[in-house]
C-alpha positions as a Python dict, from the first residue, in 0.01 Angstrom:
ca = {
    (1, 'X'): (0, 0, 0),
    (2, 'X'): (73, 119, 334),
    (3, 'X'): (385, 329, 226),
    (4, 'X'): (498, 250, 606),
    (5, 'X'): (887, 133, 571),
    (6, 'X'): (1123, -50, 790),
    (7, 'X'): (1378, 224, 887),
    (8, 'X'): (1665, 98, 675),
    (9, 'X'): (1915, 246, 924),
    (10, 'X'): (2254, 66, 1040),
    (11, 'X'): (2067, 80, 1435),
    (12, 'X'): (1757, -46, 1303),
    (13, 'X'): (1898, -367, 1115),
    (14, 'X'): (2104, -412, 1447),
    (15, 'X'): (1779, -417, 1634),
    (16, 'X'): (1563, -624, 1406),
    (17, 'X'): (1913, -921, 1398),
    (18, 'X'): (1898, -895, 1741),
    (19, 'X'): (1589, -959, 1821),
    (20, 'X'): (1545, -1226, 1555),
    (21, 'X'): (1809, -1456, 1728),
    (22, 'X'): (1613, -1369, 2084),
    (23, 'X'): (1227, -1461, 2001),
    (24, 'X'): (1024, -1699, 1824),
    (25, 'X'): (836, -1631, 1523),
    (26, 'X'): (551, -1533, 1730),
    (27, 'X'): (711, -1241, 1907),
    (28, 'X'): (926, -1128, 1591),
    (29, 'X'): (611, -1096, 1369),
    (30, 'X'): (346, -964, 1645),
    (31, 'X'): (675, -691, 1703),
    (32, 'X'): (683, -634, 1359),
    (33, 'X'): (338, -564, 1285),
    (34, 'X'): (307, -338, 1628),
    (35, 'X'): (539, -135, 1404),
    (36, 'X'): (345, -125, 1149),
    (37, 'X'): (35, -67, 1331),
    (38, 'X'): (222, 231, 1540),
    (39, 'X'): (298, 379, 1291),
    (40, 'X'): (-17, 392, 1075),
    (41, 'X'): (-183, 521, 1408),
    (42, 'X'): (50, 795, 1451),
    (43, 'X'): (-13, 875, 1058),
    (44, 'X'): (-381, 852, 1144),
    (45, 'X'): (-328, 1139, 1481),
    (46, 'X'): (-79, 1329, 1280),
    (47, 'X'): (185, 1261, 1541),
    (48, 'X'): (548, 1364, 1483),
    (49, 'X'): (747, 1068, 1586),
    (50, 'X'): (1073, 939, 1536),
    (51, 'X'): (1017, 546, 1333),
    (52, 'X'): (1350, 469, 1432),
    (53, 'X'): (1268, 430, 1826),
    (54, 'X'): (949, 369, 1779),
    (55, 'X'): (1086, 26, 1601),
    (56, 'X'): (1340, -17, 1867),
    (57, 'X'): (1024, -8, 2139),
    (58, 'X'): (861, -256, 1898),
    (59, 'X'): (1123, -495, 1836),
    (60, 'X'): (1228, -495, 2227),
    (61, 'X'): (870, -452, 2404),
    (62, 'X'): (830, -852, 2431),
    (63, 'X'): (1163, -952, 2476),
    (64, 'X'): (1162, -993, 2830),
    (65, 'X'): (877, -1279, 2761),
    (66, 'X'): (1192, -1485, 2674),
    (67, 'X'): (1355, -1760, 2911),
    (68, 'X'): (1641, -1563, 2965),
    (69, 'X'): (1465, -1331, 3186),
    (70, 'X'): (1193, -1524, 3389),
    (71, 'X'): (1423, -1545, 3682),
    (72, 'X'): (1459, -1156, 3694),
    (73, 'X'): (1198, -1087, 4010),
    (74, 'X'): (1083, -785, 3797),
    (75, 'X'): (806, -715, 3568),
    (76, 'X'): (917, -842, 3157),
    (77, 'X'): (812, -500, 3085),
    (78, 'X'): (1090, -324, 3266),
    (79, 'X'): (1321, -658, 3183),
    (80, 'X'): (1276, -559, 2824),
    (81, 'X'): (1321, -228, 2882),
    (82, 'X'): (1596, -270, 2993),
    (83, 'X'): (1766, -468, 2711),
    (84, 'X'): (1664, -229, 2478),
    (85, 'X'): (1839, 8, 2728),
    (86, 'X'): (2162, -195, 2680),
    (87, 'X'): (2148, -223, 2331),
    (88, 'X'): (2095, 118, 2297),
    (89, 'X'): (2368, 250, 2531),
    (90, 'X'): (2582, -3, 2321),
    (91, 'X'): (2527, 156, 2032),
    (92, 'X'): (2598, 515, 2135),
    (93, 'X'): (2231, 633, 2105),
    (94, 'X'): (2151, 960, 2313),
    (95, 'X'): (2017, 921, 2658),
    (96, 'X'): (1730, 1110, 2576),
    (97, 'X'): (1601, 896, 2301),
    (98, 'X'): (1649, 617, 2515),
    (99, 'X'): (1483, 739, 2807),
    (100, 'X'): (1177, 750, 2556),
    (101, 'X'): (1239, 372, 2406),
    (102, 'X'): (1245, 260, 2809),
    (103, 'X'): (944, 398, 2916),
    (104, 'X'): (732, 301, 2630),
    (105, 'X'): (853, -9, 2660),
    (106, 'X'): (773, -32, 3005),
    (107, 'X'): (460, 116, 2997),
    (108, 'X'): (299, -65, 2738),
    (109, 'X'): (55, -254, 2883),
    (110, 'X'): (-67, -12, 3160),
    (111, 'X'): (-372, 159, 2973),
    (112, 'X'): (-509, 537, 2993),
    (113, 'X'): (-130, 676, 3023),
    (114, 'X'): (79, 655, 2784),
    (115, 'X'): (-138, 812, 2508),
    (116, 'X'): (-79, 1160, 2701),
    (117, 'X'): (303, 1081, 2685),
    (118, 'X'): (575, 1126, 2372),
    (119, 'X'): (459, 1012, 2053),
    (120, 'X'): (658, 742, 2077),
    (121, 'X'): (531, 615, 2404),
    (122, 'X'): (192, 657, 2299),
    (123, 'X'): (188, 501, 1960),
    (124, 'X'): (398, 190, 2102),
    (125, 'X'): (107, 114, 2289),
    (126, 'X'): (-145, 179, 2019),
    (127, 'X'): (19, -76, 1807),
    (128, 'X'): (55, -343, 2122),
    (129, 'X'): (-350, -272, 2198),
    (130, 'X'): (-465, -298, 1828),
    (131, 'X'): (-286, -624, 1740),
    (132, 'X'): (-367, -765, 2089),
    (133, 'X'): (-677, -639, 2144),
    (134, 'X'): (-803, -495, 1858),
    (135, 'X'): (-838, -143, 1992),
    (136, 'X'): (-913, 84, 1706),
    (137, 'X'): (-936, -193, 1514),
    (138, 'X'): (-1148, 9, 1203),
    (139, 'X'): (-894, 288, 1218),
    (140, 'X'): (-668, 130, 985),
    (141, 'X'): (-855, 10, 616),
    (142, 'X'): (-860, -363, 541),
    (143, 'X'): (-681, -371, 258),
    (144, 'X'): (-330, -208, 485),
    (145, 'X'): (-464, -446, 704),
    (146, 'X'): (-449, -749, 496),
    (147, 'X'): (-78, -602, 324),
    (148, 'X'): (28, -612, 685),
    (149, 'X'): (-49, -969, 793),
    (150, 'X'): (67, -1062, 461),
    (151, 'X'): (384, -957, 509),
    (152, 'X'): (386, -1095, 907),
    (153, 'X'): (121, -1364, 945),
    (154, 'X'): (-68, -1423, 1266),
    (155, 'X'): (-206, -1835, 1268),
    (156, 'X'): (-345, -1871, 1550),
    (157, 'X'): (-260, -1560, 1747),
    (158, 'X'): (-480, -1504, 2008),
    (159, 'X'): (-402, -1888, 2185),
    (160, 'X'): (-19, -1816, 2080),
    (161, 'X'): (46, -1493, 2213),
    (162, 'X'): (-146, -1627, 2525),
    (163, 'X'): (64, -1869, 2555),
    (164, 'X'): (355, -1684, 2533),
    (165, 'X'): (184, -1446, 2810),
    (166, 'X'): (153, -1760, 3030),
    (167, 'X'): (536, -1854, 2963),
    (168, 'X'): (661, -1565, 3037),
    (169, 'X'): (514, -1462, 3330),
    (170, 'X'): (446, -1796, 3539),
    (171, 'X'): (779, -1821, 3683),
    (172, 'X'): (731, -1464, 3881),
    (173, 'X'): (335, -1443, 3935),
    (174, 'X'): (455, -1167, 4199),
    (175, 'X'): (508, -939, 3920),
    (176, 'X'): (96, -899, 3823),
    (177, 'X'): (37, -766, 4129),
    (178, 'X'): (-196, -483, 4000),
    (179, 'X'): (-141, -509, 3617),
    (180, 'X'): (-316, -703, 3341),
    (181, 'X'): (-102, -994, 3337),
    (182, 'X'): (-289, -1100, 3640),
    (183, 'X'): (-586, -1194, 3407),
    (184, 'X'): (-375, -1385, 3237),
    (185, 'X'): (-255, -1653, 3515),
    (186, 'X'): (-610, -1663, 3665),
    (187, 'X'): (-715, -1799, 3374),
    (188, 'X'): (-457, -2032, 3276),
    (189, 'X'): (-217, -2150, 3626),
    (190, 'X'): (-404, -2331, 3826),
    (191, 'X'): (-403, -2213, 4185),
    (192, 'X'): (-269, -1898, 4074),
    (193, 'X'): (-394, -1625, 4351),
    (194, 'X'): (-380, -1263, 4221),
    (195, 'X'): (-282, -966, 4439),
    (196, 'X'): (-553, -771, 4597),
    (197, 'X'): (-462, -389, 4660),
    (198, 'X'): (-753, -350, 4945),
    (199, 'X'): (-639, -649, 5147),
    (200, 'X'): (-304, -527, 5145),
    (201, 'X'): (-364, -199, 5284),
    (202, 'X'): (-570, -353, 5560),
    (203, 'X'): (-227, -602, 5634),
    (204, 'X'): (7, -364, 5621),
    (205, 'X'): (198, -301, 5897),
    (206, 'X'): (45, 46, 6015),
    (207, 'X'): (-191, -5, 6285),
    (208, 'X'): (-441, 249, 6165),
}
């Protein structure tokens, strides 16, 4: 058994009903498991964290994949940030603590920082990179591994989640300019021209 829990907390049930009604199946089971996965990695570093923002980060760090927010001009990171912000604020919860659910949220799919930040912040990203990508994949033992999926199946993942990336992100292909999501329309929007940071130095406006 994993012996990982659900925080059964009033905020945490808020989160996870939330959420529920927002997402598909897809996103509310990869979320889930990105707890799970979290938190077995911060049980793994012996990192001090606190699982009831780390699940908030979970639940919330896809939400801004969802229709709802595709006309925002900004990155779904910060657009789910930013609801979890609201919720949060709605429910009273320090500033602090949600200074910590925003920025893992928003920072978890730019690599090589966040696992010098809060625990928090860093294992909400090592649960989005193992189930994603399979970082650290061996870290966890099969048998957790196979309790987890159990308990929040992934069929067909990979071309799911994808496709969810694709979704998501089409309507403002602006917002990959220099992140990972560019990978992601280049290989599925046709036409779909990424930002290049060298030719936009050379076009800026400075004359030198």
């Amino acid at each position: 058994m994993t012996t990982i829990r659900i925080p059964d907390t009033k905020l945490a049930r808020a989160a996870t009903e939330f959420v529920r009604e927002q997402t598909s199946d897809l996103v509310y089971d990869h979320s889930r498991r990105v707890y799970h996965w979290g938190s077995l990695q911060g049980r793994n570093r012996d990192l001090s964290f606190d699982p009831e923002l780390l699940y908030i980060g979970a639940m919330f760090h896809d939400i801004g994949l969802g229709e709802g927010h595709r006309g925002s001009g900004r990155r779904f990171e910060v657009d789910g940030a930013e609801a979890a912000r609201d919720f949060l604020r709605g429910h009273g919860v320090p500033e602090d603590s949600i200074r910590r659910v925003w920025t893992a949220i928003a920072l978890h799919t730019t690599p090589g920082i966040p696992e010098f930040m809060e625990p928090e912040v860093a294992l909400l990203t090592a649960g989005v990179e193992y189930d994603v990508l399979g970082i650290g994949y061996h870290d966890i033992a099969p048998e957790v591994r196979a309790e987890v999926v159990e308990l929040h199946p992934r069929p067909d993942f990979k071309r799911r989640i994808l496709a969810a990336f694709t979704e998501g992100i089409a309507p403002k292909p602006e917002t990959t300019f220099g992140n990972v999501k560019a990978d992601v329309l280049a290989h599925y929007v046709p036409g779909f021209e990424r930002g290049d940071f060298v030719t936009t130095i050379l076009n800026s406006d400075w004359p030198e």
